[in-house]
N, C-alpha and C positions, 0 to 999 in steps of 0.2 A: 368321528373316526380320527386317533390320532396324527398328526403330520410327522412323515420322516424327517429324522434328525436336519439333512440340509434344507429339507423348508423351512424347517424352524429358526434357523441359521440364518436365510438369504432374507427372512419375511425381517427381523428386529437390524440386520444389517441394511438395508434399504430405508427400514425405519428412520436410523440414526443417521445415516448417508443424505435422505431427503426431505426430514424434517424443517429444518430454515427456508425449506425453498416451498413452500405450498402443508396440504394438508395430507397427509398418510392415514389411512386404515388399512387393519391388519384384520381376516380372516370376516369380511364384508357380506350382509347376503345381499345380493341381487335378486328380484328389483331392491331397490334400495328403499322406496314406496312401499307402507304394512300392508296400504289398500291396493295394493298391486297382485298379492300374493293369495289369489284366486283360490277358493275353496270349489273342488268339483263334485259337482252331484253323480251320482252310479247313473242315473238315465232321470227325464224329466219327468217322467211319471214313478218313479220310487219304485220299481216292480222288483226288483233283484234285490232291496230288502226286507220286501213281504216275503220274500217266496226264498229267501235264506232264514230267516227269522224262523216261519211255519217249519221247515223243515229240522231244523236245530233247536224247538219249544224244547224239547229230551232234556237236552244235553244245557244246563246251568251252568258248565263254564263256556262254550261259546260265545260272545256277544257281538253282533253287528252293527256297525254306526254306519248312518245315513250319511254321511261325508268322509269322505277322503282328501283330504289336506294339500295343497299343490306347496310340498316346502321351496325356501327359496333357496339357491345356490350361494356356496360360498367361495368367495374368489379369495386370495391368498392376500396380496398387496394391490390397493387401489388409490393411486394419488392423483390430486388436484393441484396442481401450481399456480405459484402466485408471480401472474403475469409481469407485477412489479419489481422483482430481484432475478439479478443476473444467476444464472446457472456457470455460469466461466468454467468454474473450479469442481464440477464435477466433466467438464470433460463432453465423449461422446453422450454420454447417458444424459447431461442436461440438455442437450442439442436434443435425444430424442423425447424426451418427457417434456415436452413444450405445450400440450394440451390434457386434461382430462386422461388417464389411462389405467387398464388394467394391466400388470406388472406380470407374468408367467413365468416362475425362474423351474427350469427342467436339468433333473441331474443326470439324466441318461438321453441319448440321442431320439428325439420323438416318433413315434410311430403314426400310423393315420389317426386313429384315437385320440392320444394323447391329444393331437391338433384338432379334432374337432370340438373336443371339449375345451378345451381354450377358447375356441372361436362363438361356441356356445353362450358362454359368461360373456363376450361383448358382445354378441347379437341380442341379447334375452339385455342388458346396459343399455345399447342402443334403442331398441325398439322401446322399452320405457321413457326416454328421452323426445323420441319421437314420437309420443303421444299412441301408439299403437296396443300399446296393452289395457286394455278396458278394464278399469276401478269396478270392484265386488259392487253389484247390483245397478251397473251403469247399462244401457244398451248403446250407447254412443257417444263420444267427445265431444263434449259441450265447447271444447277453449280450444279445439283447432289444436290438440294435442298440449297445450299448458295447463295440466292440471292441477300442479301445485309447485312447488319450490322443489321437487327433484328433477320437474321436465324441464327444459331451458334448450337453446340451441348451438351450446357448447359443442365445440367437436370433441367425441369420444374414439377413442385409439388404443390397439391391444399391441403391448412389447411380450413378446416370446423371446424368454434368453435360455439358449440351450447347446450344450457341450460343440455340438457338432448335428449336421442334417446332411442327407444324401441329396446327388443332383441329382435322382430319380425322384425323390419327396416333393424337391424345388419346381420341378417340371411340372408334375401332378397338380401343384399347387399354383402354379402361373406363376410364379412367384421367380421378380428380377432385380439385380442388384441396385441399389440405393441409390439414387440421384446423388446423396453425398459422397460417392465414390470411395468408400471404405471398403478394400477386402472383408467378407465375413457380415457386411449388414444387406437383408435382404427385405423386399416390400409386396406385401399382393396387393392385385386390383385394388387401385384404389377406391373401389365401394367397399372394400372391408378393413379401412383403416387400421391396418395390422404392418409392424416391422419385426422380423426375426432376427434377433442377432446369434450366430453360429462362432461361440468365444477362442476358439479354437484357431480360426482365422483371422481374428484383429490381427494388425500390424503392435508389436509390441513395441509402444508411447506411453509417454503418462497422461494421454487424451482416453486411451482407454482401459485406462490401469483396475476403474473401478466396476468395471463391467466382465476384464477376464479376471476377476476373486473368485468372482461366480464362476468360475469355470470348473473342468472335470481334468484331476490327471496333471502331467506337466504344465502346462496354460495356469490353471491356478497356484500350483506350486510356485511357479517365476513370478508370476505375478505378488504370491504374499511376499515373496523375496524382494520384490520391488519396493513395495511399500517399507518394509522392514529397513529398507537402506536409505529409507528417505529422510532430509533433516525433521529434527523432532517439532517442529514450528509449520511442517505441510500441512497445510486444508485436510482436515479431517482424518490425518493419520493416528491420533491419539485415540477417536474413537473407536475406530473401526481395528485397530489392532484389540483394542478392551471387547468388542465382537468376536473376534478370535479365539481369544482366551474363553472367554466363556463356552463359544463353541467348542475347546477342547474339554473342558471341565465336564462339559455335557456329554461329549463322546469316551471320556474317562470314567465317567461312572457306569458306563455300560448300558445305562437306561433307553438309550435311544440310537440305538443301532452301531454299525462298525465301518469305517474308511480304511484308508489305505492304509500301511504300516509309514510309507514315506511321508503321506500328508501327517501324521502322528507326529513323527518326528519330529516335522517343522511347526507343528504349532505348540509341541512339547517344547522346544527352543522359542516360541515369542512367549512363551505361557512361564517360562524361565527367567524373561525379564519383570515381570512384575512385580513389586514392592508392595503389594497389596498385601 
């Protein structure tokens, strides 16, 4: 299924963003193990494809297959950092990407959904980590859950970045503001290694300049203005303006959906500086 234009946007911008500091994939499945990724049989005695088979012998174009395929999830952005290079210079976001995570960038305020499935893709991470998903034709973990070079006992952690979340959402979700004391960053229980950042509430710094990009609306409008104004020698501003541009290129040709007429403007004016 294709990705809306801002996924496409937020997954190659994060790319470029956290490349030097660790490793990045883009559009990942989970488990990340082949042998993880469980083939289910219809019942253990095969009954329901005798007894579909007999009944459809007729009909030549029916066909029944004895397996149904458990496919794997695809997560959008999922980076590994390398424990040895400072994150300084990205700010809040290298403060939060400090371990192992799945990256969730949402361009509309999330619903229950939205949040489960996000939390899905690091439960279904996790529990392969944690030796709990049984390898095709195993009946039990032989290695106490190491069963090959994707299990290890790395902590795994999901960032949810999303416009905005209600404190009804917050509540439902036990979910309380950040030991690091940042309007806008929020934590659930800590058994679910999850932080939600709501970009919309950062305090506007250049600690969080590269987290409200991501954002919806004015939040990211000031924010690309931020960047825009910054000397042409800042950490990563070359790049990430060349993301820009493309992003607008992309939403100019029409092919992948439509933003704001204001956000156009402004990325028509950085898309204006290029000598390219």
């Amino acid at each position: 299924m294709p990705r809306p234009n801002f996924t496409i946007f937020a997954q190659h911008y994060l790319s470029v963003l956290l490349s030097d500091f660790g490793d990045i994939y883009l559009n990942e499945p989970i488990p990340r193990n082949p042998n993880l990724r469980v083939f289910k049989q219809p019942s253990r005695f095969n009954w329901q494809t005798e007894y579909l088979t007999a009944i459809t012998a007729e009909n030549k174009r029916i066909m029944v297959s004895p397996e149904v395929i458990g496919e794997a999830e695809i997560v959008d952005v999922l980076f590994e950092p390398n424990t040895e290079k400072s994150r300084a210079s990205l700010g809040l976001l290298g403060t939060i990407v400090s371990v192992p995570c799945i990256i969730e960038t949402l361009r509309w305020a999330p619903n229950e959904w939205d949040l489960r499935t996000c939390m899905l893709h690091w439960l279904t991470w996790k529990s392969e980590a944690d030796g709990s998903i049984i390898p095709v034709n195993e009946s039990s973990i032989a290695t106490n859950g190491q069963n090959d070079e994707y299990c290890d006992e790395v902590d795994r952690s999901l960032l949810i970045i999303t416009p905005s979340i209600t404190s009804q959402m917050l509540q439902g979700l036990t979910a309380r503001a950040s030991a690091i004391a940042i309007p806008g960053v929020y934590e659930l229980p800590s058994a679910f290694c999850t932080t939600i950042i709501a970009t919309s509430e950062l305090p506007k710094n250049s600690s969080t300049l590269w987290l409200r990009i991501l954002g919806r609306g004015s939040t990211q409008r000031q924010a690309i203005l931020e960047l825009f104004a910054l000397d042409e020698n800042y950490p990563h501003r070359t790049v990430i303006l060349h993301q820009l541009r493309q992003w607008y290129r992309f939403l100019s040709s029409g092919k992948l959906g439509k933003e704001s007429a204001r956000l156009m403007t402004l990325l028509a004016m950085i898309d204006g500086t290029s000598k390219e």
